[in-house]
Each structure stands twice: as C-alpha cells, then as structure tokens.
N, C-alpha and C positions, 0 to 999 in steps of 0.2 A: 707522287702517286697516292690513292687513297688507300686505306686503310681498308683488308681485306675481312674484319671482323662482320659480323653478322650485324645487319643494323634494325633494330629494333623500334615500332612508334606505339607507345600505350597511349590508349584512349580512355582516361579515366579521372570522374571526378571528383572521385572519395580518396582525400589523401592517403590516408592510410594503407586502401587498396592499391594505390598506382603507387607508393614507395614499397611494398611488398613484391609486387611484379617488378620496378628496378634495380631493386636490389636484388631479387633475382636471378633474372636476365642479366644481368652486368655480372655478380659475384660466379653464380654458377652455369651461366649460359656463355662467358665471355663476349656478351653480345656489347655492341654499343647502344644506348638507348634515351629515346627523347617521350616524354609525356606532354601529353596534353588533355585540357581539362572537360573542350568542349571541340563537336564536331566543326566548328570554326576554322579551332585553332589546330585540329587535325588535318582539313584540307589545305591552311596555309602550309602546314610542316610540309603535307605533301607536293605542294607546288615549288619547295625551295629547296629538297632533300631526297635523295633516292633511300627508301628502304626495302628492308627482304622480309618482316613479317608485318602485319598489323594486330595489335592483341586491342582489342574493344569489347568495353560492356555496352551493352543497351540500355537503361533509362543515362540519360546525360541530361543538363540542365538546358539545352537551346532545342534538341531534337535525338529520337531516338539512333545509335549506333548501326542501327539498320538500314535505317530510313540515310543515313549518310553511304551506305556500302558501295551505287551507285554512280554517285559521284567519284568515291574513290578506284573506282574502276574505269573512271572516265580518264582519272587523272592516270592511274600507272597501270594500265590490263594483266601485265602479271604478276601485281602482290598482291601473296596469298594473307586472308584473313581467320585468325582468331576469336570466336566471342567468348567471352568467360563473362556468364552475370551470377546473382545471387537470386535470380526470379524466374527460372526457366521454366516455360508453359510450352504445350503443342504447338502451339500457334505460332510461338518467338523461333522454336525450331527448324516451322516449314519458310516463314518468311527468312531463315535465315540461308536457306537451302535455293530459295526462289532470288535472292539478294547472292548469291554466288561466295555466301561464308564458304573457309575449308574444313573449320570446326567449331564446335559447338561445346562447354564446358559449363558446368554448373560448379558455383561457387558451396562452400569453399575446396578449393584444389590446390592438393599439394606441390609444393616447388618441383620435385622432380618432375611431376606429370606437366607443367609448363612449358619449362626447360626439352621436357623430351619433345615437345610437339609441336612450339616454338620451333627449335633446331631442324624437325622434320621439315615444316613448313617456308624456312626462310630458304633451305637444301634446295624445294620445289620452285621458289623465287627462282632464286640465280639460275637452275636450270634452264629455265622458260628464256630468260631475256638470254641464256648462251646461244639457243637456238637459234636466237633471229636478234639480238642487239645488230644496232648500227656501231661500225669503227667512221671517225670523223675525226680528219684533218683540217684544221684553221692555219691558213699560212699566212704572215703578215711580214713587211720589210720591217718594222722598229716595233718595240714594246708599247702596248697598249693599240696599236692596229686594229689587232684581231677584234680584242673586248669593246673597240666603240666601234666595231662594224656590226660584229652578231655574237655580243656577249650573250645579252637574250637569248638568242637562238642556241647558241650553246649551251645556255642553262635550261633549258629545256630540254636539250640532247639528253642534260646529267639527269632533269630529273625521271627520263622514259629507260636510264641505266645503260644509255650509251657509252663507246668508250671514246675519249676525247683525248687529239693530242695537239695541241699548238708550237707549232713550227715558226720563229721570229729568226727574219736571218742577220739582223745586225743587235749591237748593243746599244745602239743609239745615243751615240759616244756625243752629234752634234746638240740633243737634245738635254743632256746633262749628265751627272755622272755615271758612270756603266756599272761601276760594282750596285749604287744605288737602284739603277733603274732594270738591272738583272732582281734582284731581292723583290723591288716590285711586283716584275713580272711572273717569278714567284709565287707571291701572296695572291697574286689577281687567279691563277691557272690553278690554286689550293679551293678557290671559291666552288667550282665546278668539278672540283675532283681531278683535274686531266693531267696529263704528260705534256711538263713543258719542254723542247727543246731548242738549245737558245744560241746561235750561233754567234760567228763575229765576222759576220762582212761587212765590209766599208758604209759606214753612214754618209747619205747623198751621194755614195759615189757607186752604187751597183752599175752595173753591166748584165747583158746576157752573154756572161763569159759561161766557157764547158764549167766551169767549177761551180755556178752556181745551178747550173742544172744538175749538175751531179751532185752536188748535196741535197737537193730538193728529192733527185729519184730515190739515193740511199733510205732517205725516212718514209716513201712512201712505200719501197722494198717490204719495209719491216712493220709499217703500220700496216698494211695493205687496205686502205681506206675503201669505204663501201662511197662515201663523198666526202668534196675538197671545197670548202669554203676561201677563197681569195681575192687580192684589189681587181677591181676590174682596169680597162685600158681607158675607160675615159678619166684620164686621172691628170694632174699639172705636176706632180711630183715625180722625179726619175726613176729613185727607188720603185714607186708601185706600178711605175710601166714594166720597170725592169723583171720585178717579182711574177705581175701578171706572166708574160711573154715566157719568162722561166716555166711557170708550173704549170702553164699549158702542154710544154713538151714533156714534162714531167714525170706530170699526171695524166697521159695519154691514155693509161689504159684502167681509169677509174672510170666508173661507166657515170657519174653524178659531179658534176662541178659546176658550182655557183660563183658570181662576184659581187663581193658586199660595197657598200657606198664608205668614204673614208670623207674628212675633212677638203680635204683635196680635190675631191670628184666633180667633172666639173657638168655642165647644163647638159652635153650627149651622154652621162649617164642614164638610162632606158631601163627601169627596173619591170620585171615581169611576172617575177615572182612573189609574194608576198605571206611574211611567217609569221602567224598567227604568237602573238608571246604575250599572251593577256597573263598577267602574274608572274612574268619572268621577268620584267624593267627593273623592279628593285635589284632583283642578284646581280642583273648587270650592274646597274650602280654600284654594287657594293664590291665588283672587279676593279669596275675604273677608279672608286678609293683609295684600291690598293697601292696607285701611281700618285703619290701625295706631289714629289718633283712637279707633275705635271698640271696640279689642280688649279693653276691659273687660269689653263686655257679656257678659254669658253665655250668650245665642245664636249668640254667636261665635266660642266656645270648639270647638275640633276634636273632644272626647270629645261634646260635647253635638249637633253638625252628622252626626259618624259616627251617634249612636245614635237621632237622628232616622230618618236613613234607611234605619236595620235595622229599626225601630218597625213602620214603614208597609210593610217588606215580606213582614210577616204579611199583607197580601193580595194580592202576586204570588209568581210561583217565584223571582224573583230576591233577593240577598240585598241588595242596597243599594235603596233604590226615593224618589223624590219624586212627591207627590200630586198631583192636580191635581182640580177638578172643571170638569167641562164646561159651558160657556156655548153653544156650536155647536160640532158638530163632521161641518161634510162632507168627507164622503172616501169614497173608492173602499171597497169589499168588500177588495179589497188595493191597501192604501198600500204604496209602497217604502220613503218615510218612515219611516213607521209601524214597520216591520220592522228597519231598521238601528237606529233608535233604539231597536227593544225594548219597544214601550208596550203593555201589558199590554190588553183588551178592556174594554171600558165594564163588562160585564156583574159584573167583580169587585168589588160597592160594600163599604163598610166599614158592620160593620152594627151599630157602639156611634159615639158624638156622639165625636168626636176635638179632645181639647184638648191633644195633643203640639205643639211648636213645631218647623218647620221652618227 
C-alpha cells in the first residue's frame, strides 16, 4: 500500500532555497518531498508520481513557474499550487490567479507559514480527487499479466491519484519460482502505488469452477471498482480464457470493464478502445523490471514494450497508445476519468485482425 504521508514537489532552482523548503516540509511538514530544478523536470516528476501540493517559484532557468501552471493542470486537475518567489509584482500575482495558483507568498517566509499552507493545501488535494478518484481493478491469471497488458494505463490511473488494486490469481508456480515471482509482483504493484492481491490457483490448470468466481467477487466486494481491466477471450492460453469467463460473472455489476491484449492474444483480438499513455511507457517498464525471473522473454524486452505502443497508435493522435477492447462501458457523455487518462472514443476501431503483442 502506499504511504499515506503528504507528498510534496518543490519547484526550485536555488539550492539553497529548495533544501530550505525540504527540509522543511520533510522535518516539520512530515511530508514526503521531491525537488526539481527546472519546469522540465517538474512535469516529468508529475507524469511518474502523484502528489497533494506543488510549492513553485517563478523565474526558473527554462521558463517561468507560471507560464508552466497550465500544463501542470493538464497533467493532475486537482493539485493545488503554491508560489513562493523573492520578486513578487502585480502582475506575477494576477497571472498567477489567471494560471489557477492557490497561493501566492513572497519570500522570504517563515517555515511555519509554509508548513501551515502547504498542509492546508495538500488537505484540499486529497479532498478533490476523494470526490471523484477512480477505484480500478486489474485482474490477471499469473504475475506480470497485468503490467504488460496496461501497466501504462495503470500508471496513469496512479498518476490522476486513482486507487489501484491488482488481482493475480495464481503464483505462477509453472513459470518459475513462486516465493520469487510473488516478491516480484510485489515490487512491480509498489511502482504504481496499488494493492496487490495474490492468490494461489493452479498454474495452467484454471477452470471456471464456483471458487474461482468467488474469489474474484470477494475482491470486487470490497474494492468496489468503478472499472476492471482483464484478459480478453481471444486468447490461446487456458488460464486467460478461464480468468476472462470468471470476471465477467464477477464483475457483473461494475458498470466499466475492458480487455487488455496479453502475449497470448491471438488475430480475433479486436481492440476498440485506445489509451492515450504518452509518458506513462517508461513506469510501465520499470513494473515489468521488477520480474527479473522473467526478463528473457521477449515481450519483455523494452524495444519490443516501446514499439508495441507506437504500433497501436496508428489509431489515436497520441503517440504511445495501449488497447483495449470493451466488454461494458457505462459512462457519462463526459467522463473526468476518461479525460485525464486520455482514452481515445470507442468510435476509433482497428480495421485489420491485430496480432502485435502488447
């Protein structure tokens, strides 16, 4: 599970000012906290990490703190923003008001007055996304499933402050060793922040027996998923017919269920959906890492994971994309969802039999 600490990103390129604000925020905020130098390296942070404040000065070396606000609201709608400069005019104030800052501080400013508004501010974060975060279950028959079907797409979930649970129903005892490739699965489900939960059904040997629908419904009981990411049925493997066929009866009453593409999948996979994950490839990578056991395979391989998801984004604008085809999908005319994640309209289907591996 992740770590319920307040999580902090300074935007600052005076050392000495941005170890001031970490230490801080770390000592006396209890926050957890990342700096970065330039607005760069602040929207990468934001594309790889959820956090609850932004504390930014305005002049930085590549482009003003301001002049970035936009973007970072593209990237998370509801973290709130701090500016704290040493050069505060009219003008930096209304743009920062027009730029959807939540406050405005002129240096220098004492720790407590940080810390207290910092706190305030990261409070109003996590409020916002309790409102309306998505709950998302990823169900896979064996470790690392999930992560090369829509690790991407889950690390996007993490970084819109969704909450994530991954559901694997075996230990994937025939793949090699279980305590190993449990630890794994592990490290890969620590990437994303989520809930891993890891069962021990027979490897290659599932069924659609009651028990494995009943374990499938228990976890959807208690996650109560808003959507269920799962293998779809064109698949060559038994397990992921088995799995699929399970989490349909399952998850009957989630109004959102997708099936990702697996190794396995064969040419009547029909994807229709398409998820937008420009800057979300690497985190995936850095899941499927965490399966060292497995780094022979060649679906595992980073050149083959990159060039999967350039393949498939011949059918959105984006350039990196993972597939999906829809099993249900209720949702509003406008999802909020839907938009931060960037998921492309039903209406884009792929219109040759698709045997690329995702």
């Amino acid at each position: 599970m992740e770590d319920d600490r307040f999580r902090a990103l300074v935007l600052e390129d005076d050392a000495d000012a941005a170890r001031f604000m970490r230490i801080t925020l770390e000592r006396y905020g209890g926050m957890e906290v990342d700096v970065a130098s330039t607005s760069a390296e602040a929207l990468e942070a934001l594309r790889a990490k959820t956090y609850d404040v932004l504390v930014s000065d305005i002049a930085l070396p590549d482009r003003s703190g301001l002049e970035t606000l936009p973007e970072v609201h593209a990237l998370d709608p509801d973290l709130t923003v701090m500016i704290v400069t040493a050069y505060p005019t009219y003008s930096h104030a209304v743009q920062a008001l027009r730029e959807a800052a939540d406050e405005f501080l002129a240096k220098p400013v004492a720790a407590e007055e940080v810390v207290e508004r910092a706190t305030e501010l990261a409070r109003v974060t996590r409020s916002r996304r309790e409102a309306h975060h998505q709950r998302v279950l990823a169900v896979g028959a064996h470790p690392d499933d999930v992560e090369i079907g829509v690790g991407a797409t889950l690390a996007a979930h993490a970084a819109a402050g969704d909450k994530i649970t991954i559901l694997t129903m075996s230990q994937g005892a025939v793949g090699g060793d279980t305590a190993a490739r449990h630890a794994e699965a592990t490290a890969a489900a620590a990437v994303v922040g989520a809930e891993l939960v890891h069962l021990d059904f027979p490897d290659t040997r599932m069924d659609v027996a009651p028990g494995l629908i009943t374990a499938i419904e228990e976890v959807v009981a208690r996650v109560e998923p808003d959507r269920v990411y799962m293998h779809g049925i064109h698949d060559r493997h038994q397990d992921h017919r088995a799995v699929h066929s399970a989490v349909e009866v399952a998850a009957r009453g989630v109004p959102s269920v997708w099936c990702f593409q697996s190794p396995s999948s064969t040419v009547s996979f029909m994807p229709n959906r398409f998820v937008d994950v420009d800057g979300f490839v690497e985190t995936k990578l850095r899941m499927l890492a965490a399966y060292a056991s497995q780094s022979h395979r060649e679906y595992m391989q980073p050149d083959v994971v990159r060039a999967a998801a350039r393949y498939w984004s011949r059918f959105s604008p984006a350039e990196e994309v993972e597939p999906l085809e829809t099993l249900r999908a209720t949702e509003l005319m406008v999802d909020t969802s839907a938009v931060r994640l960037g998921l492309a309209v039903e209406g884009q289907e792929a219109h040759g039999r698709a045997g690329a591996l995702a």
